[in-house]
C-alpha beads as a LAMMPS data file, in Angstrom:
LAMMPS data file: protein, C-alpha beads

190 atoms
189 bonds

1 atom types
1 bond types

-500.0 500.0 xlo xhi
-500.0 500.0 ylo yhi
-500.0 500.0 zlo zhi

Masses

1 110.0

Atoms # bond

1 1 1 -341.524 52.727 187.488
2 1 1 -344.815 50.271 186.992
3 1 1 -343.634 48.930 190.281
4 1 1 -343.284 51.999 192.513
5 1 1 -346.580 53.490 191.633
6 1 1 -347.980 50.651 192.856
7 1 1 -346.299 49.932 195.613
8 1 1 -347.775 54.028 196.935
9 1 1 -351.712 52.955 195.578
10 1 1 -351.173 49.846 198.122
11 1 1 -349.671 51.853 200.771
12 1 1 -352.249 54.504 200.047
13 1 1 -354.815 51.595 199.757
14 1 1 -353.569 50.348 203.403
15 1 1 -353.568 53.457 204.940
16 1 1 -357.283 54.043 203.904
17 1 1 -357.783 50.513 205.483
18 1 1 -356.076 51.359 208.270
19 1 1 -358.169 54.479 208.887
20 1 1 -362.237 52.772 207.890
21 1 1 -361.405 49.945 210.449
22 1 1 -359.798 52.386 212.800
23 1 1 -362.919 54.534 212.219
24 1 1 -365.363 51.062 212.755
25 1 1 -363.415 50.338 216.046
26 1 1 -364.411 54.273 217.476
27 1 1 -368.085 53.897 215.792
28 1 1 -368.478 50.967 218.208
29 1 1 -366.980 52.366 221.066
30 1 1 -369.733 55.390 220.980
31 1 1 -372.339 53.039 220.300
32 1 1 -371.407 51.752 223.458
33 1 1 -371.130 54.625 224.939
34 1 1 -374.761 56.356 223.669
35 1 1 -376.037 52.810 225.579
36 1 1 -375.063 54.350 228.322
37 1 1 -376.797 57.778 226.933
38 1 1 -377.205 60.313 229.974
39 1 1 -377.693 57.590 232.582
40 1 1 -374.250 58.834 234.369
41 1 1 -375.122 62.463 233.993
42 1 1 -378.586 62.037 236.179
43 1 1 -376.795 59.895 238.325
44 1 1 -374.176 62.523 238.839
45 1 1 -377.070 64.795 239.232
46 1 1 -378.859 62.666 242.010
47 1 1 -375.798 62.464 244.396
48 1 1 -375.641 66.185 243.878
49 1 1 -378.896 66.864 244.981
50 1 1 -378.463 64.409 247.695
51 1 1 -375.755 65.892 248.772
52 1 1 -377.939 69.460 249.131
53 1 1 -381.067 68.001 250.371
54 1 1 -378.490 66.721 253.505
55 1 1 -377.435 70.031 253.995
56 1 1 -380.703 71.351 254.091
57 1 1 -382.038 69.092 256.144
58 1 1 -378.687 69.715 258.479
59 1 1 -379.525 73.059 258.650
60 1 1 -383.296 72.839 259.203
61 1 1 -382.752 70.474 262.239
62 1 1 -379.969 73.034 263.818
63 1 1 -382.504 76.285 263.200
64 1 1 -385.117 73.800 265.274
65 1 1 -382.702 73.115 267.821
66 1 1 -381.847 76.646 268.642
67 1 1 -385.858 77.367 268.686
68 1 1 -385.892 74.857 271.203
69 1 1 -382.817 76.502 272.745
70 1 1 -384.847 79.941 273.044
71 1 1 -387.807 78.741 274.771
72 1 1 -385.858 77.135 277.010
73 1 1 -384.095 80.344 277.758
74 1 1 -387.484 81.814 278.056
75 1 1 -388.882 79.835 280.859
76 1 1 -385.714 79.719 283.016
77 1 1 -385.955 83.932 282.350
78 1 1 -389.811 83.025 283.446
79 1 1 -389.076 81.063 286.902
80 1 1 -386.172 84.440 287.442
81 1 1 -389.017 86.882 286.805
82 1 1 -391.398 84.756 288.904
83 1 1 -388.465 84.242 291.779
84 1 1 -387.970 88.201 291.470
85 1 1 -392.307 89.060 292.011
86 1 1 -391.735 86.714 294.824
87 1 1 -388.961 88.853 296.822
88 1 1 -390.493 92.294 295.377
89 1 1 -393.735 91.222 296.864
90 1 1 -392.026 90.387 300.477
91 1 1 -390.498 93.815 300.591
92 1 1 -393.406 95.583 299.466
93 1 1 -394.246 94.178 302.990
94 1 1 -391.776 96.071 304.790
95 1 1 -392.377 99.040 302.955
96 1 1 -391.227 102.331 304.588
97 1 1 -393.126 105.178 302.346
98 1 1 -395.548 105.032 299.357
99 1 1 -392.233 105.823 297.012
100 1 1 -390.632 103.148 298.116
101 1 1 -394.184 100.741 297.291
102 1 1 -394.538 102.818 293.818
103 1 1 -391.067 101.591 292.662
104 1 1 -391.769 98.166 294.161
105 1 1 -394.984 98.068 292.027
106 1 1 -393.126 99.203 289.186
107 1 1 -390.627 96.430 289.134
108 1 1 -393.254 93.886 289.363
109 1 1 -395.375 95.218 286.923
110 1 1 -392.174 94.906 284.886
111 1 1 -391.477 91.289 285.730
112 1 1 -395.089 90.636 285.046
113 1 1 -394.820 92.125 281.234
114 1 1 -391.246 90.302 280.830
115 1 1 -392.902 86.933 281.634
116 1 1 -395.886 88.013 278.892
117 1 1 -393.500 88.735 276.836
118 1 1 -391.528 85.660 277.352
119 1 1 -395.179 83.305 276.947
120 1 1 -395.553 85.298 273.784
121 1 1 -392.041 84.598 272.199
122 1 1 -392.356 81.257 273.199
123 1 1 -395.357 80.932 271.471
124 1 1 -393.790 82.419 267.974
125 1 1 -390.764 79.968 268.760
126 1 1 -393.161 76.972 268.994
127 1 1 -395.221 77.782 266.022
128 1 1 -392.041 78.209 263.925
129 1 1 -390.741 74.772 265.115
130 1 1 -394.461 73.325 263.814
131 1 1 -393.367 75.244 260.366
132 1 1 -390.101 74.168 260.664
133 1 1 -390.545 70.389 261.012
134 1 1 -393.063 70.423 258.550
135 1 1 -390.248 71.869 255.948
136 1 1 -388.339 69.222 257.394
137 1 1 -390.375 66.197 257.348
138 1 1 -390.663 67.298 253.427
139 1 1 -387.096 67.888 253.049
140 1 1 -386.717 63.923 254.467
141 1 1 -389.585 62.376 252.530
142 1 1 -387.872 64.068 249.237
143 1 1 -384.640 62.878 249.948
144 1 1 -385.744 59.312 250.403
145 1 1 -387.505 59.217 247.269
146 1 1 -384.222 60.690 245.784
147 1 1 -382.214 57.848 247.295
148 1 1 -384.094 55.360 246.226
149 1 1 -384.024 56.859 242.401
150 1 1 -380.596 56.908 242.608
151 1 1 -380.123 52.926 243.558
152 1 1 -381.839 51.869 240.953
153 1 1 -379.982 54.401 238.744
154 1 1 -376.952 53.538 239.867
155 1 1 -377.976 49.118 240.016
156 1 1 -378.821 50.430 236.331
157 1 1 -375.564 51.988 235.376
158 1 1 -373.837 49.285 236.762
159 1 1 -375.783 46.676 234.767
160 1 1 -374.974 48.561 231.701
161 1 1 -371.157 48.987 232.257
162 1 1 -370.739 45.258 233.451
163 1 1 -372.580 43.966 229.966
164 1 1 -370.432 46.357 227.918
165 1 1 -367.074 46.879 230.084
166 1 1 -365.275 44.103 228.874
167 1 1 -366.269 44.879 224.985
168 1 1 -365.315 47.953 225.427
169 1 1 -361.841 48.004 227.114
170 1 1 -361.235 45.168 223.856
171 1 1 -362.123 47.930 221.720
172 1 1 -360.072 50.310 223.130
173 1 1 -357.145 47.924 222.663
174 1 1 -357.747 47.400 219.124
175 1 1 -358.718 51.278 218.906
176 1 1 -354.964 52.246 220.375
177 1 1 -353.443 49.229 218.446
178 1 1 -354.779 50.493 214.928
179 1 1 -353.587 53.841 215.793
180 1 1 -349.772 52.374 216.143
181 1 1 -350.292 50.986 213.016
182 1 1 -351.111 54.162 210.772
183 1 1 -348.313 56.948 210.645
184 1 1 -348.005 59.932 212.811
185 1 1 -348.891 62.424 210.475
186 1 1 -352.770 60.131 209.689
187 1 1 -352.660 59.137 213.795
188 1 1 -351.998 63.295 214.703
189 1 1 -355.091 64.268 212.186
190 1 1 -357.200 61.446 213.256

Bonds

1 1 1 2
2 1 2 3
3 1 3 4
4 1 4 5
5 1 5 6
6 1 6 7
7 1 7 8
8 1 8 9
9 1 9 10
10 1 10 11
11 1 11 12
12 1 12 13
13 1 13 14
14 1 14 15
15 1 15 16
16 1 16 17
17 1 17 18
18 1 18 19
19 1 19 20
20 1 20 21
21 1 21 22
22 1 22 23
23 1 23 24
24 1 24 25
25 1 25 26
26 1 26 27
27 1 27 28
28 1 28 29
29 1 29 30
30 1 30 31
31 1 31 32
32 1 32 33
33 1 33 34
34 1 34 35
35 1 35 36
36 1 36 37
37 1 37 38
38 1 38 39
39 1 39 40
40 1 40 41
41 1 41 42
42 1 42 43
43 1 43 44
44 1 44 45
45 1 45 46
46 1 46 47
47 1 47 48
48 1 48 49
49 1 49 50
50 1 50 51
51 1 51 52
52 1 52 53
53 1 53 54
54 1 54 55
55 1 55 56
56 1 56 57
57 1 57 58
58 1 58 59
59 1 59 60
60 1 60 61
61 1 61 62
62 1 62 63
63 1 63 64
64 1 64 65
65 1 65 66
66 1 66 67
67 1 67 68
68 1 68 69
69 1 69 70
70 1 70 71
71 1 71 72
72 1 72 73
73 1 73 74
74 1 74 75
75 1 75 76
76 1 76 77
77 1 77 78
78 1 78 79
79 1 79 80
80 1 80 81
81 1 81 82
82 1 82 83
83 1 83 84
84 1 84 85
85 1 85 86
86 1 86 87
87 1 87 88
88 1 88 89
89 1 89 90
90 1 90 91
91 1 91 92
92 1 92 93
93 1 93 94
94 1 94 95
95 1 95 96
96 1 96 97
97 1 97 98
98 1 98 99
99 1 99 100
100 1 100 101
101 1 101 102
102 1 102 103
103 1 103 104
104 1 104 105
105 1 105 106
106 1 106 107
107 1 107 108
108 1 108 109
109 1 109 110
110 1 110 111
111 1 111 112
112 1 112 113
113 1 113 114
114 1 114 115
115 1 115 116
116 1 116 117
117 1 117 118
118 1 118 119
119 1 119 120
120 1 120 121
121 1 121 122
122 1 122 123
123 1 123 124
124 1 124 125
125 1 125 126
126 1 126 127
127 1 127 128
128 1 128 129
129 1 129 130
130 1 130 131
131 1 131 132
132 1 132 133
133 1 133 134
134 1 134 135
135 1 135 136
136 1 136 137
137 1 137 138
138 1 138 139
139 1 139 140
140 1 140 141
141 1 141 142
142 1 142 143
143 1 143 144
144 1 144 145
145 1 145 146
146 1 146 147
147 1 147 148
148 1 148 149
149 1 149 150
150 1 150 151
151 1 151 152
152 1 152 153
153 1 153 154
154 1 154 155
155 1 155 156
156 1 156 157
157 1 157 158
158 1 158 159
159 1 159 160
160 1 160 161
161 1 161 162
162 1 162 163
163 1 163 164
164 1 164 165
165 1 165 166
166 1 166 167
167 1 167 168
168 1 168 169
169 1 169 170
170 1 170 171
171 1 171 172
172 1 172 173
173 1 173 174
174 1 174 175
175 1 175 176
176 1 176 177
177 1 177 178
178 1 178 179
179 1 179 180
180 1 180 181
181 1 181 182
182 1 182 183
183 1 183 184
184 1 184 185
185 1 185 186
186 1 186 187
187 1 187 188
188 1 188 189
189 1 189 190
């Protein structure tokens, strides 16, 4: 009976081995790890707010492009208005009965406020293509400083991972290697 009871202390002995090294192997896994510390996170977080500042910026140069869109609509709606005067004023010429001139004067008059109103848009289009580039010009500056955070980020994550990589992939192995060794039921609560 001597025999048997010791023959469990050792297995229980081993088992407790098995688990403290086990335990050592993970300890220096996380140590590797907490090198690391949140390094990947705000690298993560960089590329995502690369990724936005793009789309912003994306979006910022297509709002300038259809400013640049309207006042170009504006001035060919300009040289109509001012081709329009042109032919109102020749038949105000030939002009039958005062009516007839009234209405003529009226439509020029008309043309004459739509071309106002045309220089005026124009104007609010330009100034919001000053505002606009100026958001952009921001929105570019930011993102290059963001770029360049995230190379040396990134140059710094990847100095970190290639000094520690190969230690821990070894550890791993040893990690899953002392697991095979301990029984299912200490592996499972492990």
């Amino acid at each position: 009976m001597a025999k048997t009871a010791t023959k469990k202390e050792a297995s229980v002995e081993e088992k407790l081995d098995g688990l403290y090294e086990l335990q050592l192997i993970d300890s220096e896994i996380d140590r590797i790890r907490t090198i690391r510390g949140e390094l990947p996170l705000e690298v993560q977080d960089l590329e995502d707010e690369l990724e936005g500042l793009d789309t912003r910026i994306a979006k910022l140069e297509e709002e300038v492009a259809a400013f640049e869109k309207d006042i170009s609509d504006r001035k060919n709606s300009n040289k109509e208005a001012e081709i329009a005067i042109a032919k109102y004023k020749e038949q105000q010429n030939n002009v039958r009965n005062n009516r007839e001139f009234e209405s003529i004067s009226k439509e020029i008059e008309y043309q004459e406020l739509e071309i106002k109103l045309n220089e005026k848009r124009s104007k609010e289009s330009k100034a919001k293509i000053a505002h606009k580039k100026e958001i952009l010009d921001g929105a570019k500056e930011r993102r290059e400083m963001r770029a360049t955070d995230l190379a040396e980020k990134k140059s710094e994550l990847d100095e970190i991972i290639a000094e520690t990589q190969a230690q821990e992939e070894k550890l791993l192995k040893k990690s899953a290697s002392a697991l095979k060794k301990m029984d299912d039921r200490l592996a499972g609560a492990y």
